[in-house]
C-alpha positions as CSV (number, residue, x, y, z in Angstrom):
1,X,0.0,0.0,0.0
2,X,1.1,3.6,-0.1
3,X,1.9,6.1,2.3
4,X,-0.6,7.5,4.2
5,X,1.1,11.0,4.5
6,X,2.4,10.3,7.8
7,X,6.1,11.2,7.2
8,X,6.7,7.5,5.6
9,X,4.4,5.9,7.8
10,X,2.2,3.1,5.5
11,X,-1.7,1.8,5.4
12,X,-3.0,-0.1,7.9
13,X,-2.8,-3.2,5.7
14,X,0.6,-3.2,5.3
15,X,1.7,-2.3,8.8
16,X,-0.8,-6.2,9.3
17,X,1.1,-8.1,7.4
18,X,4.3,-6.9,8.8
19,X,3.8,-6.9,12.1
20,X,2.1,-10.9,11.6
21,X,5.5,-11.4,10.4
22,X,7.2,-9.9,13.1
23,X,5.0,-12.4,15.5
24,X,6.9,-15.4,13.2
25,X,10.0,-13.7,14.3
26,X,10.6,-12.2,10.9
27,X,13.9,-9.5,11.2
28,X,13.5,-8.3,8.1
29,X,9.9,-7.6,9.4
30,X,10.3,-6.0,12.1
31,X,13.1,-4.1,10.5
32,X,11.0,-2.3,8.5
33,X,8.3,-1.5,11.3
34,X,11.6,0.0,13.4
35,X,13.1,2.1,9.8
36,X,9.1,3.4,9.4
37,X,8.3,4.2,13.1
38,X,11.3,4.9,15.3
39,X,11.2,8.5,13.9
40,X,7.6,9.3,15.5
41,X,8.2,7.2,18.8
42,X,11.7,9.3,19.0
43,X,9.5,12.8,18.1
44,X,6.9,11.5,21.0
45,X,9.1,11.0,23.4
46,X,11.6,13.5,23.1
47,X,8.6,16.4,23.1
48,X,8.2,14.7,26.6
49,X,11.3,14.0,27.6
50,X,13.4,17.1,26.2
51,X,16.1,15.2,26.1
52,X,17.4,13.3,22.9
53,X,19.8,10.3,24.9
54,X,16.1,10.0,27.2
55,X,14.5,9.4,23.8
56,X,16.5,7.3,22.2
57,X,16.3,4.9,25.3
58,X,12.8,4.9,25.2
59,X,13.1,4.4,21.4
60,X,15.2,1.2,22.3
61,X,13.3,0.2,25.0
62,X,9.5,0.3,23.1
63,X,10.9,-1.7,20.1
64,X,13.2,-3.6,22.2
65,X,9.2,-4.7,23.7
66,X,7.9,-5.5,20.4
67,X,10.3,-7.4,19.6
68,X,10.3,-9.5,22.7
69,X,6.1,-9.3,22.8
70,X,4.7,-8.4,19.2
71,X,1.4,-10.1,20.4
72,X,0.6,-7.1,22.9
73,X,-0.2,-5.1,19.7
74,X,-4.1,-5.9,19.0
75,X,-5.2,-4.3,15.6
76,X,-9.2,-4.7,17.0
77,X,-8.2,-1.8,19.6
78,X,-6.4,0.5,17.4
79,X,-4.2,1.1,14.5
80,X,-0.4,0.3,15.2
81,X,1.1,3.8,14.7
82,X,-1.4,5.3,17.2
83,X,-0.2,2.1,19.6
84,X,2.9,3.1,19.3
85,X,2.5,6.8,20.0
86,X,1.0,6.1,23.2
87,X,3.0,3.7,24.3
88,X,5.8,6.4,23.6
89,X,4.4,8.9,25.4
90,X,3.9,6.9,28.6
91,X,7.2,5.3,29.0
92,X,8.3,9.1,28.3
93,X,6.1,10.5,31.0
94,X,7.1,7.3,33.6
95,X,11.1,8.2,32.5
96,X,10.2,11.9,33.8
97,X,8.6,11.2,37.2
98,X,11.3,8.7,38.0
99,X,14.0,11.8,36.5
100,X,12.1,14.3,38.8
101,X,10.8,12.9,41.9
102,X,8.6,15.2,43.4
103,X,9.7,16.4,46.9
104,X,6.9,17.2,50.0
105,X,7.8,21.1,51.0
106,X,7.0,19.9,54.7
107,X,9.8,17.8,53.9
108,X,12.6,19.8,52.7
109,X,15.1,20.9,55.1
110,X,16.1,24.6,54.9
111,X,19.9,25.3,55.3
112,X,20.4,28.5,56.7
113,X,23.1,31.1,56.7
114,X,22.8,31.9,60.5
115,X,24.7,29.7,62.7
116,X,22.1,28.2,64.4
117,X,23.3,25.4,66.9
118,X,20.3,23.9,68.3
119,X,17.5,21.5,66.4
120,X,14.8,23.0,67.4
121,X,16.2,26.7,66.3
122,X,16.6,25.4,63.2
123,X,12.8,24.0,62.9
124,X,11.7,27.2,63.7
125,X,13.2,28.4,60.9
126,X,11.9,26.3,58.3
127,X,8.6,26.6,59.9
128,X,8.7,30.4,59.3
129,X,9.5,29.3,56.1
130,X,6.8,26.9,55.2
131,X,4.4,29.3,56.7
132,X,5.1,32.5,54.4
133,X,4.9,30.1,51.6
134,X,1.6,29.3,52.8
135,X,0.6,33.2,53.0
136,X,2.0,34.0,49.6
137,X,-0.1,34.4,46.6
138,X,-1.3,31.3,45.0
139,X,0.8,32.1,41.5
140,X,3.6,32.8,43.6
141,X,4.2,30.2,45.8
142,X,3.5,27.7,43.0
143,X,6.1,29.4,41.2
144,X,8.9,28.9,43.9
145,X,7.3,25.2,44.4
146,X,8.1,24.1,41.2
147,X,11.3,25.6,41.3
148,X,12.6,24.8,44.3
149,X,10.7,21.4,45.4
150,X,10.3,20.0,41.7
151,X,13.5,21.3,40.3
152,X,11.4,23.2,37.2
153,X,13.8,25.8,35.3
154,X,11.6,29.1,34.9
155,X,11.3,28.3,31.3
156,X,10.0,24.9,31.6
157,X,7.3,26.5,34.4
158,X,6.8,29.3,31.6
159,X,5.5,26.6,29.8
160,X,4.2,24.6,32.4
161,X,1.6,27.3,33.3
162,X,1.8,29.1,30.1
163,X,2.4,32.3,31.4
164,X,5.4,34.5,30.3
165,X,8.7,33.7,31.3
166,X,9.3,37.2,32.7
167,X,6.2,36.9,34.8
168,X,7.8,33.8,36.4
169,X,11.2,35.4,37.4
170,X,9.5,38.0,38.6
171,X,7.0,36.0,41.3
172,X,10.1,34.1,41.9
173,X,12.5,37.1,42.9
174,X,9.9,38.6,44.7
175,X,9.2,35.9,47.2
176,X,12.5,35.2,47.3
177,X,12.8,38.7,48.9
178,X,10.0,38.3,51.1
179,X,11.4,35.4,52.7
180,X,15.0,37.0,53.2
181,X,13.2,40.3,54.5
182,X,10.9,38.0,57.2
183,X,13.6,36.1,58.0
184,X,16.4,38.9,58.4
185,X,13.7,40.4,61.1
């Protein structure tokens, strides 16, 4: 069959036969599935990942799984390249939360620049912490969350909250300020 405009990727009917064929543990089968759909499980997953050695792995690790298990494809839920897509975007997603695990800010002990000798001095501290994050605006404090507790560069929570990148700095620098005023007190 032809190509269904899909940057290379072929008909339904085609993608059957060869993918029967990769069940009977045809190489040159599942060769050609890999040369006609590598390129959009990479794209998928490095749009996810943002990293191209991330989505190479995944690339290696999905058809690595067809390879081992062609059967788990079933044409009666789905055509093959959608399968695959999805399948790329998960392992992608599951490669970013194990990447980025996300910390509890009750958790998180604050260092601070004070010599403070005693425990419970220094719980006070990050409880005078926690609490202004709890007073600051909403936008704000989910700003410095996701930088400081998930790790988030201020573009990548530009584009998390699709907002502009300035805007982010700026919530960031100002509660950055408002902690070091209240804690300089």
């Amino acid at each position: 069959m032809e190509s269904s405009g899909m940057d290379g990727v072929q008909a339904d009917g085609d993608d059957a036969v060869l993918i029967a064929r990769t069940r009977q543990r045809d190489q040159d089968a599942f060769a050609r599935l890999y040369d006609r759909y590598s390129p959009l499980v990479y794209s998928v997953a490095l749009r996810v990942l943002r990293n191209p050695s991330a989505a190479e792995d995944v690339l290696h690790d999905i058809f690595l799984q067809l390879w081992r298990s062609p059967e788990k494809f079933d044409s009666a839920r789905g055509n093959f390249a959608s399968w695959l897509a999805v399948i790329a975007r998960n392992r992608a997603i599951d490669g970013t939360r194990r990447e980025r695990p996300r910390i509890d800010p009750e958790e998180v002990v604050l260092i601070s620049p004070a010599n403070i000798e005693t425990e419970a001095e220094r719980n006070a501290v990050a409880e005078k912490i926690r609490n202004m994050l709890k007073e600051m605006p909403a936008a704000q404090r989910s700003a410095v969350e996701m930088a400081f507790f998930d790790g988030m560069t201020h573009g990548e929570i530009a584009a998390a909250t699709q907002e502009p990148l300035g805007t982010i700095k700026t919530r960031i620098r100002s509660a950055l300020m408002t902690i070091r005023k209240a804690y300089e007190r």
